[in-house]
Every structure is written in structure tokens, then in C-alpha cells.
C-alpha positions as CSV (number, residue, x, y, z in Angstrom):
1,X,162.8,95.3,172.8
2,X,163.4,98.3,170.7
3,X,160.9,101.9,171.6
4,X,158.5,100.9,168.7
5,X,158.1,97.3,169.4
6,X,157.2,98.4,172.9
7,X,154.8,100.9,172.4
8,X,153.0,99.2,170.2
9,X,152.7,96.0,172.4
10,X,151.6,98.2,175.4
11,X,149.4,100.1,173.1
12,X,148.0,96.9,171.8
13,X,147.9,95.3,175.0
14,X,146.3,98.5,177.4
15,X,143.5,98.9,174.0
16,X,142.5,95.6,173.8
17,X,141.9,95.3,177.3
18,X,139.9,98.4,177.4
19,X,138.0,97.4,174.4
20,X,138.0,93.8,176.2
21,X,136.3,95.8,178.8
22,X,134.2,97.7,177.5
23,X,132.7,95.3,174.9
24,X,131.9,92.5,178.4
25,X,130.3,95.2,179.8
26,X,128.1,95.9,176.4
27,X,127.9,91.9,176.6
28,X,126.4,91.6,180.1
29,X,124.1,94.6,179.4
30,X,123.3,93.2,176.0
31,X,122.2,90.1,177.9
32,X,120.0,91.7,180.6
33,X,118.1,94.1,178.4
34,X,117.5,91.2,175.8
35,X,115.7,89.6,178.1
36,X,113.8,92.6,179.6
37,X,113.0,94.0,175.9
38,X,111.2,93.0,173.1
39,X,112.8,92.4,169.4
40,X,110.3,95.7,168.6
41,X,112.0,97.7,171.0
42,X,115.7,97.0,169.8
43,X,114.4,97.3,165.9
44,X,113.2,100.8,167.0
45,X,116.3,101.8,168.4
46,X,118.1,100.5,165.2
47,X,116.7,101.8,162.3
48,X,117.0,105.3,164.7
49,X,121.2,104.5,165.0
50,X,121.3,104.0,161.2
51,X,120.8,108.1,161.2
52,X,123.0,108.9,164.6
53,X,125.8,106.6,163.1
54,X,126.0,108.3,159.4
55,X,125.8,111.6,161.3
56,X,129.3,110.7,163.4
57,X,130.5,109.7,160.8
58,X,130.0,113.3,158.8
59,X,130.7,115.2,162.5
60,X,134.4,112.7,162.6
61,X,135.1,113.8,159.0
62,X,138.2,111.5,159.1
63,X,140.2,114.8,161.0
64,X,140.9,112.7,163.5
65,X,143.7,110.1,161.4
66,X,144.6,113.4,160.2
67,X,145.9,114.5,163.4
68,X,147.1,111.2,164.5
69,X,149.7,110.9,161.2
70,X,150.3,114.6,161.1
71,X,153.9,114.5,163.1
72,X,154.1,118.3,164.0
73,X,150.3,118.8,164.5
74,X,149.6,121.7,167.1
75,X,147.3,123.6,169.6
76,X,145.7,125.7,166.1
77,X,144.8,121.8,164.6
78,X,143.0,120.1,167.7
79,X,141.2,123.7,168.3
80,X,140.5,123.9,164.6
81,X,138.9,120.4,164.8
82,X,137.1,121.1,167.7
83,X,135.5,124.3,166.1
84,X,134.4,122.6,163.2
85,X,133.4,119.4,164.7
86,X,131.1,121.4,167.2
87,X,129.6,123.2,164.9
88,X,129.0,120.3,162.1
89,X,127.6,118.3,165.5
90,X,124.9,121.5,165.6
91,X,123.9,121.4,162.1
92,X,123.2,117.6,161.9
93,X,121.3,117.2,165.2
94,X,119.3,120.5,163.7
95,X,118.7,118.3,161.0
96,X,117.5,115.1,162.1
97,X,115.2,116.8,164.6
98,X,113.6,118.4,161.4
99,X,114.0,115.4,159.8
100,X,112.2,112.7,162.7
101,X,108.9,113.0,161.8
102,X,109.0,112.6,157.9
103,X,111.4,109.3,159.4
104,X,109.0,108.3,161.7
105,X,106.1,108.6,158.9
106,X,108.1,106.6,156.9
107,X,108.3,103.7,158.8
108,X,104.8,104.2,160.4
109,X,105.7,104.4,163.6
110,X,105.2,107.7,165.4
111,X,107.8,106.6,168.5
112,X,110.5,107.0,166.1
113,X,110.5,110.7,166.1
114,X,110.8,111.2,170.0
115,X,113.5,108.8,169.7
116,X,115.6,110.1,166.9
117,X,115.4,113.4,168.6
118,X,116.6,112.2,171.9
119,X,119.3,110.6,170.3
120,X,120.4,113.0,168.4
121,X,122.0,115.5,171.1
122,X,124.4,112.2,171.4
123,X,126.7,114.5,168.7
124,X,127.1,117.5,170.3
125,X,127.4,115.9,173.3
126,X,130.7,114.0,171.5
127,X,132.0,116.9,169.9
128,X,133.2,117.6,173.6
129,X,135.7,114.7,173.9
130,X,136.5,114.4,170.0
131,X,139.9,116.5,170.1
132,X,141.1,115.0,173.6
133,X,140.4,111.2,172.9
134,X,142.9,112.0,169.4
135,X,145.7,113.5,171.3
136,X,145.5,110.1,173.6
137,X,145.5,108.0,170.4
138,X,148.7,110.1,168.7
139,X,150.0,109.8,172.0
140,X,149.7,105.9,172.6
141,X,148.2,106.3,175.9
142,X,145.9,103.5,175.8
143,X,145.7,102.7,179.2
144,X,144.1,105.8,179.6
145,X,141.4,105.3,176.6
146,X,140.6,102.4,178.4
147,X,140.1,103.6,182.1
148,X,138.0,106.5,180.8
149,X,135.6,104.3,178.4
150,X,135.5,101.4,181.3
151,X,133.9,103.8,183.7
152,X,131.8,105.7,181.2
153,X,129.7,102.7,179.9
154,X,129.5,101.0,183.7
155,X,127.7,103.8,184.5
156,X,125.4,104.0,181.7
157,X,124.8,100.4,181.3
158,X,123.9,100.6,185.1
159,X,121.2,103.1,184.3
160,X,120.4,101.8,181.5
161,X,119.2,97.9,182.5
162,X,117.4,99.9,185.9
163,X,115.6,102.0,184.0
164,X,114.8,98.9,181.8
165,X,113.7,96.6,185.1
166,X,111.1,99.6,186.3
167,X,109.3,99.4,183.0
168,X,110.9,102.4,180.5
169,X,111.3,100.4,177.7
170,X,112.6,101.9,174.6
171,X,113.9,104.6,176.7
172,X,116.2,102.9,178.6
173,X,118.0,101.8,175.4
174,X,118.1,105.6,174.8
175,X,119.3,107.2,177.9
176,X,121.4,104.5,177.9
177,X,123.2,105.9,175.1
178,X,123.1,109.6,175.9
179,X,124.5,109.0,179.3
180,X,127.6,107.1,178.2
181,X,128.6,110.1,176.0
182,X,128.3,112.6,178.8
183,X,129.7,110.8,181.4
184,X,132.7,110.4,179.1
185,X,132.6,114.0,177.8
186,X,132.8,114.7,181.8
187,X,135.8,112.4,182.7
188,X,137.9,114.0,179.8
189,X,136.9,117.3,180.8
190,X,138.1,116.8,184.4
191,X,141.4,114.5,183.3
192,X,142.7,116.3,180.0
193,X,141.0,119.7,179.9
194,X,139.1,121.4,177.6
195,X,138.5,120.1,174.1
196,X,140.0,123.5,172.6
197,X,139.5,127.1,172.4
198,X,137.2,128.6,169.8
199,X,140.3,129.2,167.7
200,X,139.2,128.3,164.0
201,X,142.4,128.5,161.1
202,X,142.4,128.4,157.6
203,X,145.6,126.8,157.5
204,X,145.4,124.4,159.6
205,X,141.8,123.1,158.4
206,X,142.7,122.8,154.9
207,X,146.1,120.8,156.0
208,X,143.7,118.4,158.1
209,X,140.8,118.0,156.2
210,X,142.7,117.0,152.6
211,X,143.3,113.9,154.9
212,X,140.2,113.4,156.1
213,X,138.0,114.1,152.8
214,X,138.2,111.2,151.2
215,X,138.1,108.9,154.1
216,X,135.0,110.6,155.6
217,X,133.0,110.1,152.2
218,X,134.6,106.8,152.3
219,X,133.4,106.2,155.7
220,X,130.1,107.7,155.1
221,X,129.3,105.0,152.2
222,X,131.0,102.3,154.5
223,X,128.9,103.0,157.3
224,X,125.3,103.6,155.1
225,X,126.1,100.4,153.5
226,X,127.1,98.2,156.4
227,X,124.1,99.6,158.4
228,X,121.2,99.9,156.1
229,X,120.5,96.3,156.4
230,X,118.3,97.4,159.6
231,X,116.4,100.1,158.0
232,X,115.5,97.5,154.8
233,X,114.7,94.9,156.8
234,X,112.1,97.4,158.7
235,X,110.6,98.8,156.2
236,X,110.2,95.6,154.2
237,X,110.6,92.7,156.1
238,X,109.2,93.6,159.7
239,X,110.5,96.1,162.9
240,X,111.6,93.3,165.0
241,X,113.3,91.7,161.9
242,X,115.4,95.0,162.8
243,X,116.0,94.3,166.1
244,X,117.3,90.1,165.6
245,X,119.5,91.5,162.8
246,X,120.8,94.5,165.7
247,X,121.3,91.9,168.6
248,X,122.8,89.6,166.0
249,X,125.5,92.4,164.6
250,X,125.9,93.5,168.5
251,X,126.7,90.1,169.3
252,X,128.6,88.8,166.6
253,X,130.7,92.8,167.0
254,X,131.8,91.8,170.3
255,X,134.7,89.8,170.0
256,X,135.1,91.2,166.3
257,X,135.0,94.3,167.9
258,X,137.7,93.7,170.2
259,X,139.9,93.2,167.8
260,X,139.1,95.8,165.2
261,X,139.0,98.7,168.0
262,X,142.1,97.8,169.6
263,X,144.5,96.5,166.9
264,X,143.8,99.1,164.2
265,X,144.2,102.2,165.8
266,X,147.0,101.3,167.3
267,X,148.8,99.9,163.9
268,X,147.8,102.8,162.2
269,X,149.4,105.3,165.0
270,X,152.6,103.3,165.5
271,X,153.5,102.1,161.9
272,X,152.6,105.8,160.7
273,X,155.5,107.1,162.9
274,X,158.2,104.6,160.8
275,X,156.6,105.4,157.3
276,X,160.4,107.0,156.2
277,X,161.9,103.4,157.3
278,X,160.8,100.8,155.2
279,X,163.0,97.8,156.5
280,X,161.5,98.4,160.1
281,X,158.1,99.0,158.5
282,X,157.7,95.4,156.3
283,X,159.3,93.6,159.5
284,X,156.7,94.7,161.8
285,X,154.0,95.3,159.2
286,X,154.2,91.0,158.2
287,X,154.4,90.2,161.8
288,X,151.1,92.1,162.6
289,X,149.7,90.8,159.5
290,X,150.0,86.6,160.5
291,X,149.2,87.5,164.4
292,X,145.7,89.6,163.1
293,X,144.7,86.9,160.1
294,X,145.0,84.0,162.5
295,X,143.5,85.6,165.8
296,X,140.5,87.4,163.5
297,X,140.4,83.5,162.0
298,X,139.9,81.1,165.2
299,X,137.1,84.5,166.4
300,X,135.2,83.7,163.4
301,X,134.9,80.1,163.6
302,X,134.2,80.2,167.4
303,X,131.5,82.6,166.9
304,X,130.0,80.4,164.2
305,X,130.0,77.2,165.2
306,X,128.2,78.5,168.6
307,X,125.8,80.8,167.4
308,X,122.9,79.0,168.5
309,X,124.3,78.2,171.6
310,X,125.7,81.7,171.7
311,X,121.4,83.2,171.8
312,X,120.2,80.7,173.3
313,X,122.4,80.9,176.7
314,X,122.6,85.1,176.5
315,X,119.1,86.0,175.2
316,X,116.7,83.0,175.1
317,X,114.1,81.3,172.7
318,X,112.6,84.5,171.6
319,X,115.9,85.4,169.9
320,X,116.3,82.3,168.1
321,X,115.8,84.4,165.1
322,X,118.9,86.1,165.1
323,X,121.4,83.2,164.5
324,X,121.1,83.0,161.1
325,X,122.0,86.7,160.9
326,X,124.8,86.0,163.2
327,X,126.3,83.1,160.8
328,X,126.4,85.3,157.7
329,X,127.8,88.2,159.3
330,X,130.6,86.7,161.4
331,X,131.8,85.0,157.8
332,X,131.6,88.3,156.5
333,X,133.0,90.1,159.1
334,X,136.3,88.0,158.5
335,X,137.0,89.8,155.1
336,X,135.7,93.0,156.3
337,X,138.5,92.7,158.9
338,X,141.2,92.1,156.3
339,X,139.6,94.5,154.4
340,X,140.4,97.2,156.9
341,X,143.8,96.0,157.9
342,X,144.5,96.7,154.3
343,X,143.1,100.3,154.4
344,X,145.1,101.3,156.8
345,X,148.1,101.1,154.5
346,X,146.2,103.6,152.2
347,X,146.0,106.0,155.3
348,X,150.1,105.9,156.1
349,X,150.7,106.4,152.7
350,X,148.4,109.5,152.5
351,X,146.7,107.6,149.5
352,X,143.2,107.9,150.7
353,X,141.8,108.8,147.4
354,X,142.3,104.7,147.0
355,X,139.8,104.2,149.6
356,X,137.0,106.2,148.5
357,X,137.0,105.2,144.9
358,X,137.3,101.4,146.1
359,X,134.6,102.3,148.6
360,X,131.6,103.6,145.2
361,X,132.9,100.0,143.8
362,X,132.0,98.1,146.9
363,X,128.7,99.9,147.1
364,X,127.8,99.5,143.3
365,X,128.0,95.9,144.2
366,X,126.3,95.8,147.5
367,X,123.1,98.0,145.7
368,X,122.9,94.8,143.2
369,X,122.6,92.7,146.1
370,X,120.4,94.7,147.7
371,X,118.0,95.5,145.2
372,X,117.5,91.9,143.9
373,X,116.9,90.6,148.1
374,X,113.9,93.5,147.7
375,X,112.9,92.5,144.4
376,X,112.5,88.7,145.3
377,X,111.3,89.8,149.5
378,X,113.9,87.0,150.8
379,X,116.0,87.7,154.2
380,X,118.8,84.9,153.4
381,X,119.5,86.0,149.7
382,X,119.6,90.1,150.8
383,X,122.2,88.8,153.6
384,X,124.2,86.2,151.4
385,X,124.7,89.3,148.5
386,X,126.3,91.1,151.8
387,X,129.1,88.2,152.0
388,X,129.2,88.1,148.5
389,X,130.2,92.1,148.3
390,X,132.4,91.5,151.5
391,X,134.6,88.6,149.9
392,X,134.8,90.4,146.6
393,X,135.5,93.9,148.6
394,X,138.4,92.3,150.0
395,X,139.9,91.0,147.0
396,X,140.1,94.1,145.2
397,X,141.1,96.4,148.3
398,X,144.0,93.9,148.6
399,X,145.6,94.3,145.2
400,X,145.0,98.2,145.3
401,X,146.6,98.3,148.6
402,X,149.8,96.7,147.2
403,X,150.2,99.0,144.4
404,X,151.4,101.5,147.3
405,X,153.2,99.3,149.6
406,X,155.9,97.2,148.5
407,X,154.3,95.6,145.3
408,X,151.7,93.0,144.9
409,X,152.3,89.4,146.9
410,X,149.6,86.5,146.7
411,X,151.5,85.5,149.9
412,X,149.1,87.2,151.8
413,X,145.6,86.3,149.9
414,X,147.2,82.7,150.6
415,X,147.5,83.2,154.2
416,X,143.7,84.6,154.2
417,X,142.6,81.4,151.9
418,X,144.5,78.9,154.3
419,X,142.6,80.2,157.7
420,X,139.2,79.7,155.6
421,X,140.1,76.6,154.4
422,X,141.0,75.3,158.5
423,X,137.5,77.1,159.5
424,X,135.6,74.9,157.0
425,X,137.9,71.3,157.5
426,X,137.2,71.9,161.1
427,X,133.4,72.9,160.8
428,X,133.1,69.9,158.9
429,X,134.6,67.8,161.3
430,X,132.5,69.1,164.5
431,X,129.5,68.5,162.4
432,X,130.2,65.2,161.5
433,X,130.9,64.3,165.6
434,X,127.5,66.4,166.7
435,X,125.7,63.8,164.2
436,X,127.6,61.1,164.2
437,X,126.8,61.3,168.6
438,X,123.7,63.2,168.5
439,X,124.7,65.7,170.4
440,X,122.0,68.7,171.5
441,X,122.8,71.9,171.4
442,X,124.2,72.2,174.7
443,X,126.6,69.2,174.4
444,X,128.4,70.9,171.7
445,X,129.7,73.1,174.3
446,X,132.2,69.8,175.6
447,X,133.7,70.5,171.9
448,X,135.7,73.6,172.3
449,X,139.0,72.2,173.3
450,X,138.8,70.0,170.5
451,X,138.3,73.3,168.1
452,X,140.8,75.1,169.8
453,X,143.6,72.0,169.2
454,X,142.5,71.5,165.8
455,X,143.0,75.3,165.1
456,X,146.4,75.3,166.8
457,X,147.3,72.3,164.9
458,X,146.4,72.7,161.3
459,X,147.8,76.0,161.4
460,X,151.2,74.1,162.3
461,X,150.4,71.9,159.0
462,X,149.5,74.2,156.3
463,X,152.2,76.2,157.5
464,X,150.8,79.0,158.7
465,X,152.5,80.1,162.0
466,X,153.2,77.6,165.5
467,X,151.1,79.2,167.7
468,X,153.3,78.0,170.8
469,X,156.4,79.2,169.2
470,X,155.2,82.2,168.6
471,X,153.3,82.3,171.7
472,X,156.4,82.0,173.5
473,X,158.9,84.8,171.4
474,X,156.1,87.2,172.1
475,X,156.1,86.5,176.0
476,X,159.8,86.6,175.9
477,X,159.9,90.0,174.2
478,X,157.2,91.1,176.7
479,X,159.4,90.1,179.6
480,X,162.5,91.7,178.2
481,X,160.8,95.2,177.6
């Protein structure tokens, strides 16, 4: 197996464990503080993250894919990053402190201020392990990454659930949060060093932050977008509408998240470093694409077929509420993950202009959406304008992509279309056995292995890849390397 092949298998590998990891151990605490919580309590918390994730977002400032693509990047970048990370982290926790009680007014409930401010130290507290976690990333050392977020969120999840169990409601969620960021901030500290000196450089900033630009106001619309779901459905559905549509998107993120986490940074990092060799590049590149398409594909259906079972097993009756979220979004979540596969090609190609202007064209279509759910007060039709936007956000991120790679190929689109088409045949045919038997819910379960064949099997027919074939190359190559 060649050096690049390698590391990105033992990149891929080492990441998706630790995200594998990281995301059971969100599961399992997901689970326990479901069921010692209220829907209330988790809507609180998530119209409150709807603020702390826009403000990481604006802290991140896309600097960090700079430094990962830029080949000769040096001591005067990561401290340069640093610097101005810190010191963005400052002014937006400064600012949402200000800001919590005109928030917390807002939504009418007073908690909501303490809250925001508690969370809101989260970003300084991150600035601190910004600069070291992108030097593990340019450097492929997953394994790492992995070890270090592993024992960071044990131990918060820990505290988190006992503080739940003795009564701390709300709170627990939120020191929950603040103490996985410090306890991570403290292993990289003790493992990789400082974060960097108070060296700020001209140079160097403007050389980073070109990069990052237009993927941070990208990434800021993204992430306003994708998350502002919870504070619509707070302020003019209900609170704990909030907190079934946050369980639902925590759940649903899980195995989605898995993926996502582990597959795209490490694409982005390894195919970056053969940009200048364009045969090596489309070979790899297509390989990645079938393997991510398909594995993203059988995901989806799982999660969707068993969403009721899914709730019911992890969280209970009381959270019956949040499968229909979890139906719509998995669906979505399928483009969205093609969607970013694609966008990664915009980022090795130092085309990230591309991204932001696809990114206003995504949101002018989303506000439609939104506006007319308001308009009419209905949950399903505000959620089904989400998949709309995320099906037709695809499409066009698809074509733009290819007008700087290599040309435009419906080959692709095809191979997306195909893996929908097998999710539906083989929803339909489940359906038709669960009635056909009368099957309850929990009977369904007996049905996986049937899913699973059926997957492996029309993938064979429509000519998509042989999943035992391939299966068996890849464990070949792993042996060999």
C-alpha cells in the first residue's frame, strides 16, 4: 500500500473510532439524562447552543483548513491563530453576556440568561486547544485526537449524569458542557504544549484568513440555518418542542456524525497533500466517493426505519415526540452529507468563494421555507421545507463543484439517486412485511438482517459496488500495509 493510501486508512480508521467513541459515550449519556430530564430542560439548553454554536463558528473563522492545506505553515501561523482566536473568543463571550437578558426576555424565560452566560466561557475556554488540535489534524495523528476527546467527554459525561441524579437539572446539561472543554484544553496542554505564544503577524494572518473568509461566513450561515430550527420552534411552537427537535438531531447526529467527523477531515487533509497530482487524486477521490455514498446510504435507512424503536428503547414514551423530527432529518441529513463531501473539493482547490455564494442561495431558499411553516404555525411543513432546501442544496453544490474538479459527470448524481432509490424499494418492502404480519414495534427489531442483505444485495444489482468484493480488497490492502 503506497504512503497516502496508508495514512489515509489509519487516519480514517484511528478518527472514526475516536469519533465512534466519543459519539457512544454522548449516546449512553444522551440516554441517562433523557430520562432524568425533562423535554423543557433540553429546549432550554438548545435554543442557548443556537448562540454558543454561531459564536465557534465566528471564534474558528475557517483558520483552521487554512493551516491544515497550507504546506509550509509555521510557528508565526499557529501563534497568529491562537492570538486572534483568543481574543475573538473574549469579545463574543463579552457579548452574549451583554446580550442574555434581552435573549432571555425574548423567550420569556428568565433561566436562559444564567445559562447563556455559563455557557458562554465554553469559547475562551476552546481558544486554548484550537491551534494544537490543527497541528494533530495536518499531521494525521488521529489516534491521538481520539485518545484525548475519549477521555475528555468520559469525564464530563460522568459529571454530568451525577450531577443530573442529585437533582441539578438544567445545570448538569451545562457543566456538562463546560467541563468537557477544560478537561480537553488540560490534556493538550500537558501532551502538546502550549497553544502558542502571544506572537501576532501581519503576514501570516492575512495569508490564513483569505482561506478562511469565505468559509467562516459560509459556515456561519450554515450553522444559523441548520440550527435555528430550535430557536423557531421555541418561540413559536413551544420550549420543549425545542428540546424533542434537540434529542431528535442529537440522536439522529450520532451515527451521521460518525461519519461526517471522521471521514471529512481526514479527506480534506490527505487529498489536499496530492492536489499537484491529478491521476492519484481522481483514483482515490472516486474510491472515497462510492465507499462514503453507500455507507452514509445504509446509516440513513437504518436510522429511519427504527426511529420509533430508536426513542422508545433510549428515552421512553415521553419522547415519542421526537421521531417525526428524527425521520425528516436523517433523510435530509443524507444530502447534507453529499453536500459536504462536495465542499471539500472547493476547499483543496482554494475556491472557497464557491461555498459562500452557494451558501446565501441555500439560505434564500431555506427563509422561504421558513417563513411560510410560521406563516401557516405547522411543525411538519417548517421541517419538510428543510429537506426540500437540503435535496435542492445538493444539486446545485454538485454541479458547482465540478466546474473546478475534473468537469461535470451525472455519474455521481446517479450513484446518489440509485442509494435512494434501494432506501425507498427496501422501506417499502419492510412495511409491507410489518403489516402484512402485524408486527409491533418491537418485532421489527427481528428485521435487520433482512435490511442489511437487502442493502448488500441491491447494491450488487443496480450496480453500485459488491460490498464483499470490496469488503475484501480493502482488508487485503490493510493487511499488506
Amino acid at each position: 500500500m503506497s504512503s497516502v493510501k496508508r495514512s489515509f486508512v489509519s487516519g480514517f480508521l484511528w478518527s472514526l473510532l475516536g469519533q465512534g467513541g466519543y459519539l457512544s459515550i454522548n449516546l449512553l449519556t444522551s440516554i441517562a439524562l433523557a430520562r432524568l430530564l425533562t423535554p423543557y430542560e433540553f429546549g432550554q439548553v438548545g435554543i442557548v447552543m443556537f448562540f454558543i454554536t454561531i459564536s465557534k463558528v465566528l471564534t474558528e473563522s475557517g483558520l483552521s483548513g487554512a493551516l491544515i492545506r497550507k504546506k509550509d505553515a509555521n510557528e508565526d501561523d499557529f501563534s497568529t491563530v491562537f492570538v486572534f482566536n483568543l481574543l475573538v473568543s473574549v469579545v463574543l463571550m463579552l457579548t452574549l453576556i451583554m446580550s442574555s437578558g434581552f435573549i432571555a426576555s425574548f423567550y420569556d424565560d428568565i433561566a436562559l440568561q444564567n445559562i447563556l452566560i455559563a455557557l458562554s466561557f465554553v469559547l475562551v475556554i476552546n481558544a486554548f486547544q484550537f491551534t494544537q488540535n490543527a497541528k494533530i489534524v495536518k499531521a494525521l495523528k488521529f489516534k491521538k485526537q481520539a485518545l484525548y476527546t475519549f477521555c475528555s467527554v468520559c469525564f464530563g459525561s460522568l459529571l454530568g449524569v451525577s450531577l443530573a441524579y442529585w437533582g441539578l437539572g438544567v445545570w448538569s446539561l451545562i457543566i456538562m458542557q463546560l467541563t468537557n472543554a477544560f478537561v480537553l484544553t488540560i490534556i493538550y496542554r500537558i501532551f502538546e504544549g502550549s497553544a502558542g505564544k502571544f506572537v501576532f503577524k501581519i503576514d501570516s494572518f492575512k495569508t490564513v484568513y483569505k482561506f478562511g473568509l469565505n468559509t467562516t461566513i459560509a459556515s456561519i450561515i450554515n450553522t444559523a440555518f441548520d440550527n435555528i430550527y430550535s430557536l423557531i420552534l421555541g418561540k413559536y411552537f413551544a420550549i420543549q418542542q425545542t428540546g424533542l427537535y434537540y434529542q431528535a438531531k442529537k440522536l439522529q447526529e450520532i451515527p451521521v456524525g460518525v461519519i461526517k467527523s471522521s471521514t471529512l477531515g481526514v479527506v480534506f487533509s490527505t487529498l489536499s497533500g496530492l492536489q499537484d497530482d491529478k491521476k492519484k487524486f481522481d483514483g482515490l477521490y472516486s474510491n472515497i466517493v462510492t465507499s462514503f455514498t453507500v455507507l452514509v446510504g445504509f446509516i440513513c435507512l437504518i436510522i429511519f426505519l427504527y426511529a420509533e424503536q430508536v426513542v422508545l428503547i433510549l428515552y421512553g414514551e415521553k419522547w415519542l415526540g421526537a421521531v417525526f423530527y428524527m425521520k425528516v432529518l436523517v433523510i435530509a441529513s443524507y444530502f447534507y452529507m453529499q453536500e459536504m463531501f462536495n465542499r471539500v473539493l472547493f476547499k483543496i482547490f482554494d475556491r472557497t468563494d464557491k461555498i459562500l455564494l452557494l451558501e446565501i442561495i441555500k439560505v434564500l431558499i431555506m427563509a422561504v421555507s421558513i417563513l411560510v411553516g410560521i406563516r401557516e404555525k405547522d411543525i411538519e411543513l417548517l421541517l419538510y421545507g428543510f429537506l426540500a432546501t437540503s435535496v435542492l442544496s445538493y444539486f446545485i453544490n454538485y454541479y458547482h463543484s465540478r466546474t473546478v474538479y475534473n468537469g461535470f459527470s451525472w455519474m455521481e448524481v446517479f450513484l446518489t439517486l440509485k442509494v435512494i432509490c434501494i432506501g425507498t424499494a427496501i422501506t417499502l418492502i419492510i412495511e409491507s412485511i410489518k403489516n402484512f404480519f402485524s408486527l409491533d414495534v418491537y418485532a421489527m427489531l427481528l428485521l435487520f438482517p433482512l435490511v442489511t442483505l437487502l442493502y448488500i444485495i441491491f447494491l450488487r444489482m443496480f450496480k453500485v459496488t459488491n460490498v464483499v468484493k470490496d469488503t475484501k480488497i480493502l482488508l487485503t490492502m490493510l493487511k499488506r500495509g
